[in-house]
Phi, psi and omega in degrees: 000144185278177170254110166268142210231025184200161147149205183302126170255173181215119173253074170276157165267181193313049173141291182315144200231121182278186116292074209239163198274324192170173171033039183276176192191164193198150172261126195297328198255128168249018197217133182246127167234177180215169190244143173267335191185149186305142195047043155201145209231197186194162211180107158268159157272160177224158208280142162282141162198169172230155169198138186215174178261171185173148165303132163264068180281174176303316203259016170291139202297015211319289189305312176270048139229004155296310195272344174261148208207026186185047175267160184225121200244110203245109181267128174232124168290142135018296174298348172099344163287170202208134150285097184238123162246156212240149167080051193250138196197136192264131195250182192060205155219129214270153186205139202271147177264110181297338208281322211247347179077043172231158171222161184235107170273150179226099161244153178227139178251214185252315215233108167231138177233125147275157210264000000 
C-alpha cells in the first residue's frame, strides 16, 4: 500500500489561512554543520523559518503581514507533520507576481519545531 508524503500543505499565521499554491518549507535542522577535518565538524545555529508560495486574493492578509513581528506560524503537511515557529515575522522582500497572482513569503522566527 503507498504512503502519502506530498499534496496540499496548509498554513496559517496567528489564526489566518493562505492560499497557499506550492513550494511551501520548513527546516529539518535547527543547526548547520560542516566537517572540518574527517570526525570533526563546527555547528552554526540557523534562523527557524517556513516559507511558500500563496494566492494574492482580495481577502490576503496584506496589513498583518506588513505590520506583525510576534507571529505563530503552523505549516501542516499531507503527510501529517505539523511546523509550528513561534516569534515569526516575514523577511525579504515579498512582492505580488501579476502573471501568476502570487506572492512568496519567508517568515523567520525565535523558535521552530515539529510536532
Amino acid at each position: 500500500m503507498g504512503e502519502k508524503v506530498a499534496g496540499t500543505a496548509y498554513i496559517k499565521a496567528d489564526g489566518e489561512q493562505f492560499d497557499v499554491t506550492g513550494n511551501a518549507e520548513a527546516p529539518l535542522m535547527d543547526v548547520k554543520r560542516e566537517s572540518i577535518l574527517p570526525g570533526f565538524y563546527k555547528e552554526e545555529d540557523l534562523v527557524p523559518y517556513i516559507q511558500m508560495d500563496c494566492l494574492f486574493t482580495k481577502g490576503f492578509p496584506l496589513e498583518k503581514i506588513r505590520k506583525a513581528v510576534d507571529q505563530t506560524v503552523t505549516l501542516e503537511l499531507q503527510n501529517g507533520r505539523v511546523y509550528v515557529l513561534t516569534g515569526g515575522y516575514v523577511v525579504g522582500e515579498p512582492a505580488a507576481n501579476s502573471d501568476e497572482g502570487k506572492v512568496s513569503l519567508r517568515w523567520e522566527g525565535r523558535k521552530g519545531i515539529w510536532q
